[in-house]
KOLNU-772327 format. One record per residue: residue in three letters; x, y, z of N, C-alpha, C in turn. Coordinates in steps of 0.2 Angstrom, whole numbers, padded with zeros to 4 digits, always signed. Layout:
% residues N
alaXYZXYZXYZ...
***
This chain:
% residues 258
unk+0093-0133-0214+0095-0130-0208+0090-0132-0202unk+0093-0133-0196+0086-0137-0192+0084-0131-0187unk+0079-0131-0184+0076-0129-0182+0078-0128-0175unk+0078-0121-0172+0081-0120-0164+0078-0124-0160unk+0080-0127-0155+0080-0130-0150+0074-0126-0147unk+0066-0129-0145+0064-0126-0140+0064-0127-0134unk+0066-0121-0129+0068-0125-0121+0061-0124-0115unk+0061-0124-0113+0056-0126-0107+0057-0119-0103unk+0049-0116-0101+0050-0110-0096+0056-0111-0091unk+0056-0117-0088+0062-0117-0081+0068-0116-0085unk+0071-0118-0091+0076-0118-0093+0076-0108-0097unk+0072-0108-0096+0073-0101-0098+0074-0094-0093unk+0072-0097-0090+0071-0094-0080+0079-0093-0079unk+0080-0100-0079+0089-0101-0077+0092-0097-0083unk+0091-0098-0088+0097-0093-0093+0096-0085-0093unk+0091-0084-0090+0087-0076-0092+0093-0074-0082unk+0093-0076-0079+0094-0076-0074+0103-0076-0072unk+0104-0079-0077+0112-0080-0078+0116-0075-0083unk+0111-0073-0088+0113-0066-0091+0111-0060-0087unk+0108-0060-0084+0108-0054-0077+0114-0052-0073unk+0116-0060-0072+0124-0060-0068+0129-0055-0072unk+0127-0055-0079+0133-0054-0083+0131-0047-0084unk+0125-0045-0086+0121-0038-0088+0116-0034-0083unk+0117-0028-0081+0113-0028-0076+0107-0026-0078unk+0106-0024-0083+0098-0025-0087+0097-0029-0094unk+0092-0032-0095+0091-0034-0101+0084-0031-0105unk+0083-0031-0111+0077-0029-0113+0074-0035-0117unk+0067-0035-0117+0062-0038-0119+0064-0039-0126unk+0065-0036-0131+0068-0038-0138+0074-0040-0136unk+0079-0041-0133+0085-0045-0134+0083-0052-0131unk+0079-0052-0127+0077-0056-0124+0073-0060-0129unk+0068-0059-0133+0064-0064-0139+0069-0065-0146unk+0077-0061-0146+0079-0062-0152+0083-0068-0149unk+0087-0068-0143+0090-0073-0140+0085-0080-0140unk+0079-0080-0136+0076-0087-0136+0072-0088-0144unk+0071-0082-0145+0067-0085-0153+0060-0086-0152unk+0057-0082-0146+0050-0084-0143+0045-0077-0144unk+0039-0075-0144+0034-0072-0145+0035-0066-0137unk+0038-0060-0138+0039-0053-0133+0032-0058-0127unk+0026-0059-0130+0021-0061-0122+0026-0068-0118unk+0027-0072-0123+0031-0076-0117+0037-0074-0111unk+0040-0069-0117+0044-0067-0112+0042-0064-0108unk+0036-0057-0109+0034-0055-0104+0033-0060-0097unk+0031-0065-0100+0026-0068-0094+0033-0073-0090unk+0036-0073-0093+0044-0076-0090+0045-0071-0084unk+0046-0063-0087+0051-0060-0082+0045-0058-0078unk+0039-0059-0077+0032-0057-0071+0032-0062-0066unk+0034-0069-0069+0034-0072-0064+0042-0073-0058unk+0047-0072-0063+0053-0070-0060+0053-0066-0055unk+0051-0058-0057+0048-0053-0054+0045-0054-0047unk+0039-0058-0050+0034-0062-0043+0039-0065-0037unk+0040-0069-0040+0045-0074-0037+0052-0069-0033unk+0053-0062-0033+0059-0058-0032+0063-0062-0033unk+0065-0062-0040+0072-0065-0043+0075-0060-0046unk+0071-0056-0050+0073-0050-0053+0071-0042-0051unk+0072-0040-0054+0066-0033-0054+0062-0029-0062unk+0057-0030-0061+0053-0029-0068+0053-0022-0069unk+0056-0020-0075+0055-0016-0076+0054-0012-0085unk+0051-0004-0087+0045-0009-0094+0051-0010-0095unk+0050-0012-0103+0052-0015-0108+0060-0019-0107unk+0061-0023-0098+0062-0027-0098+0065-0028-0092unk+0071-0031-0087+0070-0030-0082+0079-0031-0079unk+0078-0030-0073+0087-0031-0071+0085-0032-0064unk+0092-0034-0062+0093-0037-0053+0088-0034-0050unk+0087-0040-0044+0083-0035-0040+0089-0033-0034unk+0089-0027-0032+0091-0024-0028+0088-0016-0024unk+0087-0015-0018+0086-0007-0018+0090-0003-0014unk+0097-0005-0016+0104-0002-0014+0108+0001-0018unk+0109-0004-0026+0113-0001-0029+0109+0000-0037unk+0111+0005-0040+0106+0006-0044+0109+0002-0052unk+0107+0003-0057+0109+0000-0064+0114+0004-0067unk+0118+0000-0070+0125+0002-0073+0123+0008-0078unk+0125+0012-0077+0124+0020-0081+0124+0019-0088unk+0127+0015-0094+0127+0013-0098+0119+0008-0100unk+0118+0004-0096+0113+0001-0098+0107+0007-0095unk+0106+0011-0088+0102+0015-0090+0099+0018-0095unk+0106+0021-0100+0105+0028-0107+0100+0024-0112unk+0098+0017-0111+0096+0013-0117+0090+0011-0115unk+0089+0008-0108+0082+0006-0104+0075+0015-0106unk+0070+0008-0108+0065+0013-0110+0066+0021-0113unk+0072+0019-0119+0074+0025-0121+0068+0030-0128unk+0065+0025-0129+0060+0028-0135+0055+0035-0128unk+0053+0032-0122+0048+0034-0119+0052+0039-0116unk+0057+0041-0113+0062+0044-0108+0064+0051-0118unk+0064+0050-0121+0066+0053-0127+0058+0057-0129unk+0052+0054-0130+0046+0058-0129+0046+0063-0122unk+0047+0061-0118+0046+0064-0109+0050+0071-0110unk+0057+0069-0113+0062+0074-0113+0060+0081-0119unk+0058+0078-0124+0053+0084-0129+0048+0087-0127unk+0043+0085-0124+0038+0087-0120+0041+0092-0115unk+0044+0090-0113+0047+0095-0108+0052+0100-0109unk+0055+0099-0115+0060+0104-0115+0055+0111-0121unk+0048+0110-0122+0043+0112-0126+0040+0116-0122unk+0039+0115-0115+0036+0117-0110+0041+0125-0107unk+0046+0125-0109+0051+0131-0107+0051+0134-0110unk+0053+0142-0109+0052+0145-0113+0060+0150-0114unk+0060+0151-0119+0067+0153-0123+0070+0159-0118unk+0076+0161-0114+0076+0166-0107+0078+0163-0102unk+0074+0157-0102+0074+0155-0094+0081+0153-0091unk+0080+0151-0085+0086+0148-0080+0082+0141-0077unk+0087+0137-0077+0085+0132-0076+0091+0127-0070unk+0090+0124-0067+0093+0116-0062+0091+0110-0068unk+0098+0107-0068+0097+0102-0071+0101+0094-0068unk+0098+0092-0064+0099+0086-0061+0103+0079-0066unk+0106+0076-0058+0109+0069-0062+0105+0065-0066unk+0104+0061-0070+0101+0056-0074+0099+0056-0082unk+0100+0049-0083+0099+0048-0092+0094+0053-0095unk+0087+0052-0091+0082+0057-0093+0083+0066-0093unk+0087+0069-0089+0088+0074-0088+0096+0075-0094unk+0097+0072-0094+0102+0073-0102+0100+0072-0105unk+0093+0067-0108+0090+0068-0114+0087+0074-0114unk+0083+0080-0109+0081+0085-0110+0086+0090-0111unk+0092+0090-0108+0096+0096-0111+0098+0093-0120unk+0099+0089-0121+0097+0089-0129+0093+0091-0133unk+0087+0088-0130+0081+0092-0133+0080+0101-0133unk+0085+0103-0126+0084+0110-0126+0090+0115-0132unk+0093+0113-0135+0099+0114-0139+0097+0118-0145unk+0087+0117-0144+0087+0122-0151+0084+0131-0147unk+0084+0130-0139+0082+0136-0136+0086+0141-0137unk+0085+0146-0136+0089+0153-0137+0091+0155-0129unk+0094+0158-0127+0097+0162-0122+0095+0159-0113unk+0097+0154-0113+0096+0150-0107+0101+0149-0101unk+0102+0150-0095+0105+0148-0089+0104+0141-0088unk+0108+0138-0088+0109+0130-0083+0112+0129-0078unk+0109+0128-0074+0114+0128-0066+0114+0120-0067unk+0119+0115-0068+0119+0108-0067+0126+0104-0061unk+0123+0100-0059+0127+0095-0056+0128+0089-0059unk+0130+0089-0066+0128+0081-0071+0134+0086-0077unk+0138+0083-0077+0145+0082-0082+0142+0082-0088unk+0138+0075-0088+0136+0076-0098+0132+0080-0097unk+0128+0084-0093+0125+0088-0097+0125+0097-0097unk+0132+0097-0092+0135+0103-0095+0140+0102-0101unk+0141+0098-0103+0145+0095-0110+0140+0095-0117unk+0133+0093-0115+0128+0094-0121+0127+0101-0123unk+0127+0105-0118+0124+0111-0114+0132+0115-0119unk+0138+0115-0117+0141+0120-0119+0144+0123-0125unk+0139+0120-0129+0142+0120-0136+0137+0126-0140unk+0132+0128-0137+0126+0134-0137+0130+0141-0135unk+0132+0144-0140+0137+0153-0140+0130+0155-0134unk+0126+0157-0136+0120+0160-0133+0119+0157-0125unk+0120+0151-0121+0117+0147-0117+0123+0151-0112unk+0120+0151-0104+0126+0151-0101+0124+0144-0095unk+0132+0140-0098+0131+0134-0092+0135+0134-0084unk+0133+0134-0082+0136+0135-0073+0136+0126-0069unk+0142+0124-0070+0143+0118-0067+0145+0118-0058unk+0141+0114-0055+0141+0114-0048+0148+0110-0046unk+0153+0115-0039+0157+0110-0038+0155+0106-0033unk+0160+0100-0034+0160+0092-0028+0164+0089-0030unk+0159+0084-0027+0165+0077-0030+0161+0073-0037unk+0166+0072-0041+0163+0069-0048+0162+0062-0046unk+0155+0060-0046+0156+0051-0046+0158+0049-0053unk+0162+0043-0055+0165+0041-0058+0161+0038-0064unk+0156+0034-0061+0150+0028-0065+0147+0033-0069unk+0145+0039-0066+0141+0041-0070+0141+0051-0071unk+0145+0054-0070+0148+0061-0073+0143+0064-0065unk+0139+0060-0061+0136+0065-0056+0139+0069-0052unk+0138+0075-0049+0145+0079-0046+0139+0080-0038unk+0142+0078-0032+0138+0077-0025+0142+0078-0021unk+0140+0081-0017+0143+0080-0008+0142+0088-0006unk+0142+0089+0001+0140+0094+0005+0142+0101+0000unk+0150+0100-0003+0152+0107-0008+0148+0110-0013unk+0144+0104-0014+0137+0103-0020+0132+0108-0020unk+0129+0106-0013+0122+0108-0009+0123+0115-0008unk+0131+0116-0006+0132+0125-0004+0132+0129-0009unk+0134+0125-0016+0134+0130-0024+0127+0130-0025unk+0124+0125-0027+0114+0124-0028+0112+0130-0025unk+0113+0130-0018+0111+0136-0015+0111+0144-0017unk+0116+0146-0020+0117+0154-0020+0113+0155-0029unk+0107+0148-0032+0104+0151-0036+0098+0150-0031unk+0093+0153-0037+0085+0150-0036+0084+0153-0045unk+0081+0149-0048+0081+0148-0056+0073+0147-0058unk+0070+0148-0062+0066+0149-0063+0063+0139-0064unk+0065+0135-0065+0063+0130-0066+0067+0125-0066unk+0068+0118-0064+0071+0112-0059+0068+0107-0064unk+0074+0104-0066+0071+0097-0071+0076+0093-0067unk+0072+0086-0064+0076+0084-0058+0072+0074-0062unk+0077+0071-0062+0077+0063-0062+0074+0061-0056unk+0073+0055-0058+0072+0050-0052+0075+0042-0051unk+0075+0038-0047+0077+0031-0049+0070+0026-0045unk+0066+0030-0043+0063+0024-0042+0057+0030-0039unk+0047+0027-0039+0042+0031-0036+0040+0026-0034unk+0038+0024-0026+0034+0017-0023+0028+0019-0025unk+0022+0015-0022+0015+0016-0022+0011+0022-0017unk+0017+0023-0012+0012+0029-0007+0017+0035-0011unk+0020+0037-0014+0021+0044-0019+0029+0045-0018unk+0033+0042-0014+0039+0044-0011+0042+0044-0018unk+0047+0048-0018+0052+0049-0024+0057+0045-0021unk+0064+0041-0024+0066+0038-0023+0074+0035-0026unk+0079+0036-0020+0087+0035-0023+0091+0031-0023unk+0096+0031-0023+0102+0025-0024+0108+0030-0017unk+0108+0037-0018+0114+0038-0016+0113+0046-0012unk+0113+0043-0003+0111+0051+0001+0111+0056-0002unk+0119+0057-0004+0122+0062-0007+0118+0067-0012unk+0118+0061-0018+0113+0063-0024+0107+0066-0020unk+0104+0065-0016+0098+0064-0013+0096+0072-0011unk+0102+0074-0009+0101+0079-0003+0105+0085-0010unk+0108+0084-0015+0108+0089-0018+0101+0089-0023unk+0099+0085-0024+0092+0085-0026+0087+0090-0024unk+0086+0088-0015+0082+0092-0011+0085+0101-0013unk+0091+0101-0013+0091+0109-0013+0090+0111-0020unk+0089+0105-0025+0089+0110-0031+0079+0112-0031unk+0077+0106-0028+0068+0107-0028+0068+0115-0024unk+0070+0115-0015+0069+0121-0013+0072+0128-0016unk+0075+0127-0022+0077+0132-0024+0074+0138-0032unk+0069+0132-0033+0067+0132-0042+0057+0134-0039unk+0056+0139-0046+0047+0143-0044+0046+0136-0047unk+0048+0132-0052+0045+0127-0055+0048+0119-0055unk+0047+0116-0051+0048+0108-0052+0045+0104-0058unk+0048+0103-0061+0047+0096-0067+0051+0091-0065unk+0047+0084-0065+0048+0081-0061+0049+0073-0069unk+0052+0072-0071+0055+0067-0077+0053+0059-0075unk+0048+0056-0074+0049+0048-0074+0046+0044-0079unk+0050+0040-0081+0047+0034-0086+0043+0032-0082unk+0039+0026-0086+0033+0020-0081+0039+0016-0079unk+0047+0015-0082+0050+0010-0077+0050+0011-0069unk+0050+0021-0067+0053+0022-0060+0046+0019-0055unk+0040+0018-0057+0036+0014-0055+0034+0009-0051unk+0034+0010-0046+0034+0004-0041+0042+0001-0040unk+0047+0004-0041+0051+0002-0043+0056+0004-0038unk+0061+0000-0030+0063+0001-0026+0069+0004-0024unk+0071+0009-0019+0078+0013-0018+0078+0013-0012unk+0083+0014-0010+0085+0014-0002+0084+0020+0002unk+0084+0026-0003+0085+0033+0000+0078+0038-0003unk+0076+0040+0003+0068+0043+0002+0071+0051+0000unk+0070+0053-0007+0069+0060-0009+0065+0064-0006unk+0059+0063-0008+0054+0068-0006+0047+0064-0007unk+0041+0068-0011+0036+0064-0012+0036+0068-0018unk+0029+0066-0021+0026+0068-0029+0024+0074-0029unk+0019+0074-0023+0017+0080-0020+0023+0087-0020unk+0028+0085-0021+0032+0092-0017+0035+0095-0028unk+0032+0092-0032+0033+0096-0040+0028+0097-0042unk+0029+0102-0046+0023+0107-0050+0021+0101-0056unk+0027+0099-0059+0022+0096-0067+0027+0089-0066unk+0025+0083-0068+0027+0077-0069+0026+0074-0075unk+0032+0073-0078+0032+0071-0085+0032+0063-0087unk+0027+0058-0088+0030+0050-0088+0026+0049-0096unk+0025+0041-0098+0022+0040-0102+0016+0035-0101unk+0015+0034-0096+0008+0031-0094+0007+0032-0090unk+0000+0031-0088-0006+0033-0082+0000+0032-0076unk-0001+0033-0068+0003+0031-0065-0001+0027-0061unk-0001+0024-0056-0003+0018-0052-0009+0023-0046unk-0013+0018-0047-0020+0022-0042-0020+0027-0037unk-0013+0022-0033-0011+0030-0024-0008+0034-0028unk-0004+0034-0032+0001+0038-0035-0002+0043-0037unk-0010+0043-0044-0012+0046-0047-0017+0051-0041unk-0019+0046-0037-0020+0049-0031-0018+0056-0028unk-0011+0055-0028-0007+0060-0021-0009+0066-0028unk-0006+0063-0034-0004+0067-0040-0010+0076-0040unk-0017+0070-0040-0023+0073-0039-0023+0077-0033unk-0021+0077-0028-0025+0080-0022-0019+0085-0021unk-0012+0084-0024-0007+0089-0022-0008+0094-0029unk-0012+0094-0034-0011+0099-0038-0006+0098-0044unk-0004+0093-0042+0003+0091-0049-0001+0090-0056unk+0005+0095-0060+0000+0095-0065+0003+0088-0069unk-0001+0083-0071+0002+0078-0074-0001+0078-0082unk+0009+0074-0086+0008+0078-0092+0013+0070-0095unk+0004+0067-0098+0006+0059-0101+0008+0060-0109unk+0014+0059-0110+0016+0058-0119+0018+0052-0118
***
């Protein structure tokens, strides 16, 4: 049996760049089973692509660069899913059996309503399809689904009808996603809409929990949520970037690394 062809950084540039056309994220393991090379090479493939704005780096692998349109809903549920599955336990540990909670659009905010399936007697006010679908299946839970409009791609439910249901609660705690946190502390989105129903679950919750992996890091969107400074607790799996840890520090956010 002979031996794989070894190819050259620039030919792997160009293939790693051509399956992005096809996928909109790839991961670092698929990437070393595909070339048959050591994860540091590839690291060091997708930092210079990165550099070069070719792609967008993101951990444990990377996808287009854009700061318009976000990653395909599917490929999010799997992107840094070990770390986003830790984030989501920690937090749903953090609540206490009783409460009322907002539970926003995203992969991360569905892994928490999972995780929360073993609580007793909980309120859910959500804007997210699947996770009043995880949520309904609990006799004891009561789930309350926000009306709007369903976006298609990914079960999120938005538009002005949204922001005026959000409104008539105020719940005892707000577990909210993200898609992206720059270096001066901005939270960060793909879609007004999403954005602005967002905003009202935050002015409506005593407690903001704030959900980001180390992908949402430095990692760019077109539509400014808020800042870091405006939630009580921030759940990621690494330190965050120095201004970040900065704002984190000086606004009181209790930040909470698994």
């Amino acid at each position: 049996m002979t031996a794989k062809k070894k190819l050259t950084q620039k030919r792997r540039h160009e293939i790693i760049l051509q399956m992005l056309e096809k996928k909109e994220f790839i991961s670092i393991d698929e990437l070393v089973a595909h070339f048959e090379v050591a994860p540091q090479t590839i690291r060091r493939d997708l930092n210079q692509l990165a550099d070069e704005a070719k792609i967008q780096r993101h951990h444990g692998g990377a996808g287009k660069e854009t700061n318009t349109v976000n990653l395909n809903y599917q490929d999010r549920k799997i992107m840094n899913l070990e770390a986003k599955e830790r984030i989501a336990s920690a937090i749903a540990q953090s609540i206490p059996d009783g409460a009322s909670i907002f539970i926003n659009i995203g992969t991360t905010t569905e892994l928490v309503a999972k995780a929360l399936l073993k609580h007793n007697n909980l309120m859910v006010v959500t804007n997210n399809i699947h996770v009043a679908s995880i949520l309904s299946y609990k006799e004891d839970f009561t789930v309350i689904i926000a009306s709007g409009e369903v976006r298609a791609r990914d079960g999120g439910i938005v538009g002005e009808t949204t922001i005026d249901f959000i409104n008539q609660f105020h719940t005892d705690y707000a577990v909210i996603g993200i898609s992206g946190i720059n270096d001066d502390g901005y939270l960060l989105d793909f879609d007004f809409r999403e954005v602005k129903v967002a905003q009202a679950i935050i002015k409506n919750a005593e407690n903001v929990i704030l959900a980001a992996d180390s992908s949402k890091f430095g990692r760019n969107a077109v539509v400014k949520l808020g800042s870091v400074s405006q939630v009580d607790h921030m759940y990621t799996d690494i330190e965050p970037p120095e201004n970040v840890k900065k704002l984190i520090v000086k606004s009181d956010v209790k930040l909470h690394i698994v």
